[in-house]
N, C-alpha and C positions, 0 to 999 in steps of 0.2 A: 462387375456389379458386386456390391459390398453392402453386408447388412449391417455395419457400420453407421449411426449417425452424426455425419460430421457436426460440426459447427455452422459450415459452410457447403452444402451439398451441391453448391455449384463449383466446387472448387477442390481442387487432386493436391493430396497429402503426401509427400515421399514417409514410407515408413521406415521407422529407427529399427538399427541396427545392433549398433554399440553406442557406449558415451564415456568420456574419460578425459576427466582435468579440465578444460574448457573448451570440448571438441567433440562433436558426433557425428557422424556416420549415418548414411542409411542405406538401405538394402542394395541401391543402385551403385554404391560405391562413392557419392559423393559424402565429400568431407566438411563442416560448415563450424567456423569456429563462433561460439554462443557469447556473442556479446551484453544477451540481454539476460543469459541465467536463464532459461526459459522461459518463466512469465516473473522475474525477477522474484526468483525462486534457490534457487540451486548455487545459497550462497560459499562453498565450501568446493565447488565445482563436482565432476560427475564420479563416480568408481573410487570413490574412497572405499580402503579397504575396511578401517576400522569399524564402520558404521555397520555395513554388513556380518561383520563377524560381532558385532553388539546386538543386530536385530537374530541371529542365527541362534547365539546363543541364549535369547527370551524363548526363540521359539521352541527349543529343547525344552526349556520348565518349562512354560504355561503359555499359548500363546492368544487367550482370553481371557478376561475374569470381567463380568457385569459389575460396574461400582456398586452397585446396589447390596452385592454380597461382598466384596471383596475389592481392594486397594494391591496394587504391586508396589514391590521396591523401586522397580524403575520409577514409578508415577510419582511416588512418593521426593527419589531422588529431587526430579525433574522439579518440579513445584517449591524445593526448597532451592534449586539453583534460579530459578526464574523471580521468585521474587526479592531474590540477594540482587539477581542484576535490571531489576525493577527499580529496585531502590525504595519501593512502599514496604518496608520493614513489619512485621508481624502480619502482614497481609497472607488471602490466600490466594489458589492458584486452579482455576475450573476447566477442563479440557475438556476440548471439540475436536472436531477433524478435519480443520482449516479456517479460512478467513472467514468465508459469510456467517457459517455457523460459531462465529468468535463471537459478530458482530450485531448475532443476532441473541445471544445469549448478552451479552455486555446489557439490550436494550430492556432486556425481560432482570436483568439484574436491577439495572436503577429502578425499575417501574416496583418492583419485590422490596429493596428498600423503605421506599417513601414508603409502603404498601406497612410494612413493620414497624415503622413509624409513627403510624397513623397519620399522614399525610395524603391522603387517599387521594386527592387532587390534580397531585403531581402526575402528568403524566403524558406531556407533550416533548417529544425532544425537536433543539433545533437542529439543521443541518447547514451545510453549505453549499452556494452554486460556483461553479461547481464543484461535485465531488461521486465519489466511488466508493461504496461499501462492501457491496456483495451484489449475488443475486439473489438469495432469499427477499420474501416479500416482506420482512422487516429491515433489513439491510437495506433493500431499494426503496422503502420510503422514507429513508434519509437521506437517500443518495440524492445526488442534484445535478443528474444529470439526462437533460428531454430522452436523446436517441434510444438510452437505455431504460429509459420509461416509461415514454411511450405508448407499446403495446400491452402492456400491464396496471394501466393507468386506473379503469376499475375494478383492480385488486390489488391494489395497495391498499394498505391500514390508514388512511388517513387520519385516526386518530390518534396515532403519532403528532402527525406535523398538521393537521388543517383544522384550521379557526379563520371566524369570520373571510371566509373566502377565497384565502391566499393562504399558497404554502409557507409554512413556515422554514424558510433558509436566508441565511444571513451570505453577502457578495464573500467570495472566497477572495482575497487580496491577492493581486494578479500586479507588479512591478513593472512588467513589460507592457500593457496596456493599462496602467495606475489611473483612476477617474482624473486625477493632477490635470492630467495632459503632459507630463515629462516624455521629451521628444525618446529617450532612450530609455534604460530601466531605471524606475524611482525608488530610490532609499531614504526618502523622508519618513521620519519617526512620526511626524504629524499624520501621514498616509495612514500608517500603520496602527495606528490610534483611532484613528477613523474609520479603518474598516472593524474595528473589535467596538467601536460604539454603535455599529449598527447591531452588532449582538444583544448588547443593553436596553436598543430601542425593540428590539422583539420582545425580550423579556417583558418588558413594561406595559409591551402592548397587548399581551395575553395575560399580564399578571403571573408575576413571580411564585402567586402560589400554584400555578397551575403548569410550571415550566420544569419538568424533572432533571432534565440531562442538554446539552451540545457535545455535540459529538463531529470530530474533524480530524486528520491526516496531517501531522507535524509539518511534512513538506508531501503537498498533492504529490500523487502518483498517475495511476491510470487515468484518470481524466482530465490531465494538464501538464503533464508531462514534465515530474521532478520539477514542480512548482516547488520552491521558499517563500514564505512569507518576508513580507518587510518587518527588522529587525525586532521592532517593540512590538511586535503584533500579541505574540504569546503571554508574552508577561502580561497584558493589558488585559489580555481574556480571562485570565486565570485573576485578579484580578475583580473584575466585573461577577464574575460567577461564585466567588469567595463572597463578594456581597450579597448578593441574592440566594446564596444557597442554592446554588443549581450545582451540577454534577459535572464534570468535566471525564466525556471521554476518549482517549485519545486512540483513535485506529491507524494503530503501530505495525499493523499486518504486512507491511512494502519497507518501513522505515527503520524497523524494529530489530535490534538485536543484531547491529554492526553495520546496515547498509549506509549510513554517512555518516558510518566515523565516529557515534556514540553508541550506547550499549540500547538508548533510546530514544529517537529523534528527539523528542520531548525535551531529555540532555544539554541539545545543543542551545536552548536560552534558559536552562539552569532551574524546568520547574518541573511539576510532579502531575499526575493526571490523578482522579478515583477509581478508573477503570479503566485498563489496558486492553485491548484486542490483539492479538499474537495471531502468525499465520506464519505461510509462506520460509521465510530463513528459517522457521523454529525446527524444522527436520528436515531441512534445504533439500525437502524434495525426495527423500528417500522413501519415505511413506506419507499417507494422509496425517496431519499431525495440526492443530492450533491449541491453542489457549486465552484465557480471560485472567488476568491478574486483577485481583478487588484487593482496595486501601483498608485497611485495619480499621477505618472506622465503618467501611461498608459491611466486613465482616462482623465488627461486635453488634450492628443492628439487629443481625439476624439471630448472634449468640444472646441476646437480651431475647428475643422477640420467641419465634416461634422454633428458630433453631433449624428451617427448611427452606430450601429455596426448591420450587416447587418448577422443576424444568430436568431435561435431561435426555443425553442421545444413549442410541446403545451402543455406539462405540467409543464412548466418553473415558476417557483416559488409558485407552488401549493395550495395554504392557507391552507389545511389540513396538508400536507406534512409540511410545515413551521411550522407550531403551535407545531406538533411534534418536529422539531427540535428546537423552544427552550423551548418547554418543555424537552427536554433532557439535554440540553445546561445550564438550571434552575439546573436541577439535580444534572448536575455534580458538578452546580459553590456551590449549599447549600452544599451537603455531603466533598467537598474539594476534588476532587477524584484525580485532576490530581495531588494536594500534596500527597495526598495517596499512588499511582501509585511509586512516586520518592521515598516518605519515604520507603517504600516495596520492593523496586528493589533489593537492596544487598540480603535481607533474599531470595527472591522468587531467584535470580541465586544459593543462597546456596542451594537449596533443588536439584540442577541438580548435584552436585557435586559426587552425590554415583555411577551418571548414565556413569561417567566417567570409571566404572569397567568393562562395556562389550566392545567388542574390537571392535563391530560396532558401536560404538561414535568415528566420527572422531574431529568433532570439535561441542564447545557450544557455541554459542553466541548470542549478539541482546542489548537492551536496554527497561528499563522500563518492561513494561509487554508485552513485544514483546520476545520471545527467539527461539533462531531456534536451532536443531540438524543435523547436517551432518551426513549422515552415508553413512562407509568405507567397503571396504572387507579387506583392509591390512594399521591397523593405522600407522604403523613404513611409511610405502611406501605412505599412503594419497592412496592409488589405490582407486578406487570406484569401486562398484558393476555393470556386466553387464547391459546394457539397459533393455533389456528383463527382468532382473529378478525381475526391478520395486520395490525394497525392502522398500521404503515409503512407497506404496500403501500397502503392505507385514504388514508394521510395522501399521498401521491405521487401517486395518484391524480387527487384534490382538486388538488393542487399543478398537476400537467398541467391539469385542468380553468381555473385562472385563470394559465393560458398560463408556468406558474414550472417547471424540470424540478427534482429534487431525488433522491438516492440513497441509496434503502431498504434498512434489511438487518435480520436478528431471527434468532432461536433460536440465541444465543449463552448463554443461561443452561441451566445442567445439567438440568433439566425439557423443553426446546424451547424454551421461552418467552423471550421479552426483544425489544424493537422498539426501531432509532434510524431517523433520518436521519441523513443528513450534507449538508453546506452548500459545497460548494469552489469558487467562482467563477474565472473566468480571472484571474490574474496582473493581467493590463491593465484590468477591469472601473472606468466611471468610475464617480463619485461618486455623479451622480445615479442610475445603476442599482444601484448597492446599494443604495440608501434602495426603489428600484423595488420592488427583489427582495424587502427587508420586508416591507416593505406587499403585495406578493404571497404570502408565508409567513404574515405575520399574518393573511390572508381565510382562504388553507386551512385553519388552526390552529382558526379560527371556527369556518369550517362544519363539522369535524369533532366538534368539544366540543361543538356545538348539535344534530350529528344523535345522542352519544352521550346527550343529558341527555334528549332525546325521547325514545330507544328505555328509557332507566335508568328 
């Protein structure tokens, strides 16, 4: 008995022992190599030493200070390396202590704008189906996602996203089931155009003056499984929102800061957000660590205005937490990782290619060291596995069983239904454990298509 609240109280946790480079341990002696980073987290892999002896030596000077009295060097550091590799030049730099609270400050940032503005209207953001923010109850009422919503349903903010009766979220552009009908994954530009004019048709239908922000995930993460958009998707949105004067912000929490290959998903179609949401890679895990990156014009609204932005955590730019994060942020830039990351991408999608044999791969995809698996019960038909039968969880399972960790996620399709993994190894992962790591996906993959062809 464990007073302990899991996650899952039906369910027995092995606990951690050690972790080191892309491998941990837990008490019982088994060894599980971490293909997913933990919760595609722990992008620089586990037991770096530098990191440690950067949060050791904050903790010798001062190992708090309230922003409210006091700023640290390290914060300070941090916040000028974060928005050099932002690329919003003169912008500033807001810390939290991870994603939801990134992305829950991002939303109270746009609405403070308009707010200083005198735009006081503004104040609806869109979202999209699906998607993943957080779980904060501003986070999750942009998210778009039922199973995670659910239970929370009458307490959410609706006045975020709800007018005339319907949520407001725009279809998240989905290649592998494309509205098209393209029998395999669609790369039409027209797609992708189409799905960023449904953005336009929201705005218009609540009125631009009353639309503060959209807010969306470069390439989906947790709720679709290292989803990409179709190629012109971004530029189009960015775009649309340029006219309207709505806010573009982009939750870089999964994507952000090397995980495919750019310094910012955003990067990879060559455009800029007004508000970043930072998480996760930004202290890959060593401490509780996020940030908010706002564009130089977001910041002079408030240098014109009232000079306050009227929010704030109390562990808001940590000095410990900071030091970590650029001692991470050090790591990455001496080893070259996020070049690493890019030069690696083609080999590391080649090694999914054999996994294309079992007929529950419906589809593979993602960017960088991001890759998701979809899986199907009928690939010709795209059908997906019942809700109940949970066959992520199924397939992770198996996965822990031949010592591989991997991160399940499902009922992102409009019914409940739909199941990926995702695949995100440490940055530093060598060669021979990726080949490991297949050959450890390929047994799971097995044993799973061999217990399903039993039971069929």
């Amino acid at each position: 008995m464990s007073n302990f609240f899991y996650r899952n109280l039906k369910k027995n946790y092995p606990v951690i022992a050690k972790a080191q480079g892309a491998w941990v341990w837990d008490k019982s002696g088994n060894k599980y190599l971490d293909a997913s980073s933990g919760a595609i987290v722990a992008n620089i892999g586990h037991g770096v030493d530098a990191v440690r002896e950067a949060v050791n030596d904050q903790m010798n000077e001062a190992a708090f200070a309230h922003t409210s009295q006091f700023v640290s060097e390290a914060g300070l550091h941090l916040a000028e390396r974060l928005v050099r590799l932002s690329g919003l030049q003169e912008g500033r730099v807001y810390f939290t202590s991870g994603g939801s609270e990134s992305v829950e400050t991002a939303l109270k940032m746009a609405r403070a704008y308009f707010v200083e503005k005198g735009e006081h209207s503004r104040k609806l953001c869109i979202g999209r189906l699906p998607s993943y923010h957080g779980s904060s109850f501003g986070a999750l009422s942009v998210t778009g996602h039922p199973a995670r919503r659910r239970p929370y349903l009458p307490l959410l903010d609706s006045s975020l996203t709800f007018n005339r009766g319907q949520w407001q979220f725009a279809n998240t552009p989905y290649p592998y089931r494309c509205r098209c009908g393209a029998k395999g994954v669609c790369a039409s530009d027209a797609c992708g155009k189409a799905y960023a004019a449904e953005l336009e048709t929201l705005i218009a239908e609540n009125g631009a003056e009353n639309v503060m922000a959209f807010i969306g995930e470069p390439v989906v993460g947790a709720s679709m499984g290292a989803l990409p958009p179709h190629e012109s998707y971004w530029r189009e949105v960015r775009s649309i929102l340029d006219k309207h004067g709505v806010l573009l912000i982009a939750d870089e929490v999964m994507t952000g800061l090397g995980r495919v290959g750019e310094k910012m998903g955003l990067d990879l179609w060559g455009i800029k957000a007004d508000i970043i949401a930072l998480g996760k890679g930004l202290s890959a895990g060593y401490l509780p660590l996020g940030a908010v990156v706002a564009s130089s014009a977001i910041v002079k609204a408030f240098e014109d205005g009232s000079g306050v932005f009227e929010h704030g955590f109390t562990y808001s730019g940590h000095p410990v937490a900071c030091a970590a994060g650029v001692a991470v942020l050090d790591y990455v830039e001496r080893n070259r990782l996020i070049e690493a990351v890019a030069k690696k991408e083609s080999r590391f999608f080649q090694g999914f290619r054999n996994l294309s044999a079992y007929e529950i791969v419906g589809d593979i995809r993602g960017r960088g060291f991001l890759a998701g698996i979809e899986l199907v019960a009928n690939r010709t038909t795209k059908e997906p596995f019942p809700a109940d039968v949970r066959i992520s969880q199924v397939l992770a399972r198996e996965a822990l069983a031949f010592g591989l960790m991997v991160y399940p996620g499902g009922g992102f399709l409009p019914d409940g239904k739909g199941d990926h993994i995702m695949i995100a190894p440490p940055f530093t992962i060598a060669d021979d454990e990726l080949e490991e790591m297949f050959k450890r996906l390929n047994m799971a993959l097995g044993s799973v298509s061999q217990t399903l062809m039993t039971i069929g």
